[in-house]
TIDREN-595174 format. One record per residue (C-alpha): residue number from 1; residue in one letter; x, z, y. Coordinates in steps of 0.5 Angstrom, whole numbers. Layout:
BEGIN
  pos  code     c1     c3     c2
  NUM     A      X      Z      Y
...
# end
This chain:
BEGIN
  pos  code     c1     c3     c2
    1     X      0      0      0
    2     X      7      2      4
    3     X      8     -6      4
    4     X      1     -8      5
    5     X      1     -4     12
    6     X      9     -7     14
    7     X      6    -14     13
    8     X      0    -13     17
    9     X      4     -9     23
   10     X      9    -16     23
   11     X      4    -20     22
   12     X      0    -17     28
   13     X      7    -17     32
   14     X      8    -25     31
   15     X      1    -25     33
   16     X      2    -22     40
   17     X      9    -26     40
   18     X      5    -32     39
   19     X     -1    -31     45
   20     X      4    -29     50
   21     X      7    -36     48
   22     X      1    -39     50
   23     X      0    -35     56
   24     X      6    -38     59
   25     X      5    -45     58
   26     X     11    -45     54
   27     X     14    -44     61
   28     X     19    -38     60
   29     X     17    -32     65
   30     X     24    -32     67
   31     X     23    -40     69
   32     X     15    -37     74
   33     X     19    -32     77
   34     X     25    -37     80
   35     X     19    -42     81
   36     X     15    -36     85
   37     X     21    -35     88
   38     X     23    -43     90
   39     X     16    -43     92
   40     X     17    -37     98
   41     X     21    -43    102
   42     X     14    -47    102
   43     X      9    -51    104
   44     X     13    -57    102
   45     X     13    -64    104
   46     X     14    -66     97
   47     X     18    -72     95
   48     X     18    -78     90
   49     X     23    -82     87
   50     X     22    -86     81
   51     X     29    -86     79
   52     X     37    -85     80
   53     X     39    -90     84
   54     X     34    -89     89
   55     X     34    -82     89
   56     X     43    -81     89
   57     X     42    -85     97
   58     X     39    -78     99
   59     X     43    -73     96
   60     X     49    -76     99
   61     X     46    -77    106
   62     X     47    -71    111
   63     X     40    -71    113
   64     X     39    -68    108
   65     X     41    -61    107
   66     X     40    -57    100
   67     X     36    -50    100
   68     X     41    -44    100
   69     X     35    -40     96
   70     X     35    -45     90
   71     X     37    -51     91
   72     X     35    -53     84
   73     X     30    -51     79
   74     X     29    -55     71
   75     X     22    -55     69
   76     X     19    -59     62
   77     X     25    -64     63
   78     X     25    -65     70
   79     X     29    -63     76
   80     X     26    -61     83
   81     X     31    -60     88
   82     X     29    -56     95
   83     X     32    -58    102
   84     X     30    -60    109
   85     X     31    -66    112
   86     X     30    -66    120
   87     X     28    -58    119
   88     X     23    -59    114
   89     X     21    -56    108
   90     X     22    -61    102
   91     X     22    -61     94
   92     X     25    -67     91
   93     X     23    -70     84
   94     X     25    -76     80
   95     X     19    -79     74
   96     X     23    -84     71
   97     X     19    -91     70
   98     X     12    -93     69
   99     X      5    -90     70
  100     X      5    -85     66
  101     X     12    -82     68
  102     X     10    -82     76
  103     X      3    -80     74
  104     X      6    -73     70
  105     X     11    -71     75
  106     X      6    -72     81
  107     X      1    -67     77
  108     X      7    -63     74
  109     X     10    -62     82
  110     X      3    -60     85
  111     X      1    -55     79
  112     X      8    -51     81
  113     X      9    -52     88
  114     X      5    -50     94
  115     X      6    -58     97
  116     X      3    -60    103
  117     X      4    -68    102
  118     X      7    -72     98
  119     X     12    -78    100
  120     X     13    -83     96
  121     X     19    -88     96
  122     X     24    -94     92
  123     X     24   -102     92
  124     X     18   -106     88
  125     X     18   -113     87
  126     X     15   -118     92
  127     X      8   -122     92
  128     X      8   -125     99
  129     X     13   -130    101
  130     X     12   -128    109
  131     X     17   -123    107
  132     X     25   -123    105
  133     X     28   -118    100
  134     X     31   -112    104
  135     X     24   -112    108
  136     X     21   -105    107
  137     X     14   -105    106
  138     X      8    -99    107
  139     X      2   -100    104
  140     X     -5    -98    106
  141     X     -8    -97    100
  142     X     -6    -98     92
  143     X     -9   -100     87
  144     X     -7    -99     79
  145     X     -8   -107     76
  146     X     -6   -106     69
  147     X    -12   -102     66
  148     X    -17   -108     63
  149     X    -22   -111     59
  150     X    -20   -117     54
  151     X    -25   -120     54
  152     X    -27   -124     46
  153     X    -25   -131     45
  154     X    -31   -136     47
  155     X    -35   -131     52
  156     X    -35   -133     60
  157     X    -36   -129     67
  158     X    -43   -129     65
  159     X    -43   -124     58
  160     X    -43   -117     59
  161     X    -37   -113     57
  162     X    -37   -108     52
  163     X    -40   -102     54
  164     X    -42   -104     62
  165     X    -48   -102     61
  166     X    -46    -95     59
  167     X    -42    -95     66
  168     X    -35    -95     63
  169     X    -33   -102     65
  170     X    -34   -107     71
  171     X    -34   -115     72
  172     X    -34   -113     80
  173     X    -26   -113     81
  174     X    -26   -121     78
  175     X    -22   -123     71
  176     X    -15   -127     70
  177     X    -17   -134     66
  178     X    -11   -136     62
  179     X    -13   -142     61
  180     X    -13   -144     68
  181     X     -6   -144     67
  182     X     -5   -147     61
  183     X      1   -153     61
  184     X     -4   -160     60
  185     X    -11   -156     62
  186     X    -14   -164     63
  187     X    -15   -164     56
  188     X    -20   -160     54
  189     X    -18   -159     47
  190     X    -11   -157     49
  191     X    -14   -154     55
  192     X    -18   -149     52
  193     X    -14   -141     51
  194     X    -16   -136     45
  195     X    -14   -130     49
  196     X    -19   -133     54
  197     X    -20   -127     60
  198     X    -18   -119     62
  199     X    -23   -116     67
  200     X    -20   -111     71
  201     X    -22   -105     72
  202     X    -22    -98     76
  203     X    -20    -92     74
  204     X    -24    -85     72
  205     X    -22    -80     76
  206     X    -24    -72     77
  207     X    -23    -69     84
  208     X    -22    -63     85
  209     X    -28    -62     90
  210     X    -32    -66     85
  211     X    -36    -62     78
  212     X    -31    -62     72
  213     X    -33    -67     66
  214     X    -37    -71     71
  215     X    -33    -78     72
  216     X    -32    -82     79
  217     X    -28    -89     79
  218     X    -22    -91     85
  219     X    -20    -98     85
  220     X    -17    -98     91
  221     X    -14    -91     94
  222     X    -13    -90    100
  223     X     -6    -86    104
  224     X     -6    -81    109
  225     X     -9    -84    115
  226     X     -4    -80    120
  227     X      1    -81    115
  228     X      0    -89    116
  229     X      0    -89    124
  230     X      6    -84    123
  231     X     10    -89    120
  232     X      8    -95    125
  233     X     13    -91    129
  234     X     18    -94    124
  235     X     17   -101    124
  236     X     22   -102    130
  237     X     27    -99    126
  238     X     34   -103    125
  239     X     35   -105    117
  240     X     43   -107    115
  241     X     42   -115    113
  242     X     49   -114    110
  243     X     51   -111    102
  244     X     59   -114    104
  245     X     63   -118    108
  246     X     61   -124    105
  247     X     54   -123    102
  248     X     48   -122    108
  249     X     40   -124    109
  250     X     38   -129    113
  251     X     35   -124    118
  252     X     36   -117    119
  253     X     30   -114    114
  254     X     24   -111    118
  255     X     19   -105    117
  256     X     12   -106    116
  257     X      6   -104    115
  258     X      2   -108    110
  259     X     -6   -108    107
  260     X     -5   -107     99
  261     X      0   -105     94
  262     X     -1   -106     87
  263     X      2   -102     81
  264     X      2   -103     74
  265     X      6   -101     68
  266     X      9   -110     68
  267     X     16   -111     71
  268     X     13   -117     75
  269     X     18   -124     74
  270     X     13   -130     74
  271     X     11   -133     80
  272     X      4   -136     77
  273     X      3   -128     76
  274     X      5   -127     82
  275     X      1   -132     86
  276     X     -5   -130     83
  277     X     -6   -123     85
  278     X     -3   -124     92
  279     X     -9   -129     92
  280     X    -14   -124     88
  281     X    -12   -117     91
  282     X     -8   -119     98
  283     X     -2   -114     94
  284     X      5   -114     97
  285     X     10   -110     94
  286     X      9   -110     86
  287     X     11   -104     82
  288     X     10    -99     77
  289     X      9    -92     80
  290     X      6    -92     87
  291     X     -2    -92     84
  292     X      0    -87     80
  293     X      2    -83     84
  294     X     -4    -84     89
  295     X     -9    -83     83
  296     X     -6    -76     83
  297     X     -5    -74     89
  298     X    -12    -77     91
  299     X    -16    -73     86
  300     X    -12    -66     89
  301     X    -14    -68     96
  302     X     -6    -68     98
  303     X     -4    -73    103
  304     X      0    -78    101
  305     X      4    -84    102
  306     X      9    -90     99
  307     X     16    -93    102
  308     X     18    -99     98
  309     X     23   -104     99
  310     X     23   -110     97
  311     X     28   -113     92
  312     X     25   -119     90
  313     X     20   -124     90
  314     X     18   -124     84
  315     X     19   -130     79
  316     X     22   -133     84
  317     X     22   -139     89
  318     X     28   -141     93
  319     X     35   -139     93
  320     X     35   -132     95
  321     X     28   -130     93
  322     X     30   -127     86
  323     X     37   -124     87
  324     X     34   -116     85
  325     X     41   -114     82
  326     X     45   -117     88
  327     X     41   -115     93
  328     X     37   -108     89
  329     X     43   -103     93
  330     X     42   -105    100
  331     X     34   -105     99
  332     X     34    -98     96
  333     X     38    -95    101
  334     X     34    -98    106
  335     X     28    -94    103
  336     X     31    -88    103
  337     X     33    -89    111
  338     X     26    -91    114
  339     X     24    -85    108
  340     X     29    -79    111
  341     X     26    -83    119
  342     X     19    -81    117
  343     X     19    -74    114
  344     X     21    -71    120
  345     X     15    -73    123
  346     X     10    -70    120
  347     X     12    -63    123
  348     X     13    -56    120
  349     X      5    -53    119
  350     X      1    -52    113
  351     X     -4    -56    116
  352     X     -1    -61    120
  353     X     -1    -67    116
  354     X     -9    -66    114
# end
């Protein structure tokens, strides 16, 4: 019976171990309370990198001055770094590439951290040929262009998705035909493609001022307004033309602001792609972070808005419109510079920049 009671004692420590475990989150208390304490420095401006070489420009730039409470803090693989940049309280963290890591970290950055915005920056690829590599765009809105509906072989506009009716799928956002770019289309036998149509579709979204479990749609999410306005003061700035001696733009790259940028988990190089979703979305800077970002912090209520250089046309379309390995250091350090310009005009209250 002895034996009996010691298991069931081991067992009811294992028990209480394995709860405390859970009640943590798998986030040790020793890591909270650092947390805890990086947070006192707050409310931050949170920034968003999605990866090294777009982030290494920043820590080797003396505007930005690393925190001397913590300056770094690793929390469930991802490193936020803490500073100011013109006097203002900043928490830095890197996603990694894609959709899913940007959405992660985003939510990751918002649940530990007291973040009063969020600013977003790096290079993307370009759908609007008015505009040259190095230029540095700010979109008004963004838009998430890889969740679809692919639509069966032999139905057209006019079939009804699957599962519309029920309110999961849409055809108000318009479709991509691919037989409309089938090579020697004017022969209908050969014109006609069996991967036929993909619908694009909005996603479900749950804020945080709305009833839990119940969905609401975003296709189109808006920045911070005041953000926006903010980085109108920016568009005179003077860009470097230059990555050496010899190799050069054919002007110095501006800064813009622009209606519509346009994610997706696609690395787009093809110009018929390209051309497509500039003509059906108006998108100009093409990457795989920034609506993910914006998804989150929409549904959060966190202000937020996206810096993105331009490395590339892409699929190309002249002699220098396609170079983004040439070109890629000069267009992401002119991100980090128009970034390390507009972060200190949001100045320092909670509220300021609601």
């Amino acid at each position: 019976m002895a034996g009996v009671s010691v298991q069931r004692q081991l067992a009811a420590v294992v028990a209480v171990v394995l709860m405390a475990t859970a009640a943590e989150g798998f986030i040790s208390r020793k890591t909270w309370a650092a947390i805890r304490r990086a947070d006192r420095d707050g409310p931050f401006v949170g920034l968003v990198v999605p990866n090294a070489y777009e982030m290494d420009p920043v820590l080797n730039s003396p505007a930005f001055k690393p925190s001397s409470n913590i300056p770094i803090l690793d929390v469930q693989g991802r490193r936020f770094r803490f500073g100011t940049i013109g006097g203002q309280n900043v928490v830095m963290v890197m996603t990694g590439l894609s959709m899913l890591n940007a959405g992660l970290t985003t939510q990751l950055l918002l649940s530990l951290f007291r973040v009063k915005g969020i600013v977003h920056w790096g290079i993307a690829g370009n759908a609007n040929e008015d505009l040259q590599i190095g230029d540095v765009t700010i979109a008004k809105e963004w838009a998430h262009l890889s969740l679809w509906n692919w639509q069966r072989y032999g139905d057209g506009a006019e079939n009804e998705l699957p599962l519309e009716a029920a309110g999961d799928y849409t055809r108000e956002l318009g479709f991509l035909n691919f037989s409309d770019y089938t090579v020697g289309k004017g022969n209908p036998e050969l014109s006609a493609n069996t991967l036929n149509s993909i619908w694009y579709q909005p996603e479900e979204i749950f804020p945080i001022s709305g009833t839990p479990e119940e969905r609401q749609h975003a296709f189109w999410v808006p920045v911070n307004k005041r953000y926006y306005k903010l980085a109108g003061k920016l568009e005179g700035l003077e860009l470097p033309a230059c990555v050496n001696a010899t190799t050069c733009l054919p002007r110095a790259p501006k800064v813009t602001r622009v209606p519509r940028g346009c994610s997706a988990n696609i690395y787009t190089d093809n110009a018929s792609y390209r051309q497509f979703i500039r003509s059906q979305f108006g998108c100009t800077p093409v990457e795989m972070e920034s609506a993910a970002v914006a998804l989150v912090a929409y549904q959060h209520g966190i202000p937020f808005i996206t810096i993105r250089s331009l490395s590339d046309l892409a699929g190309g379309g002249s002699s220098i419109s396609n170079e983004a390995a040439t070109f890629l250091d000069i267009a992401a350090k002119n991100a980090v510079e128009v970034m390390l310009k507009f972060v200190p005009l949001l100045g320092r209250g909670e509220h300021a920049d609601i």
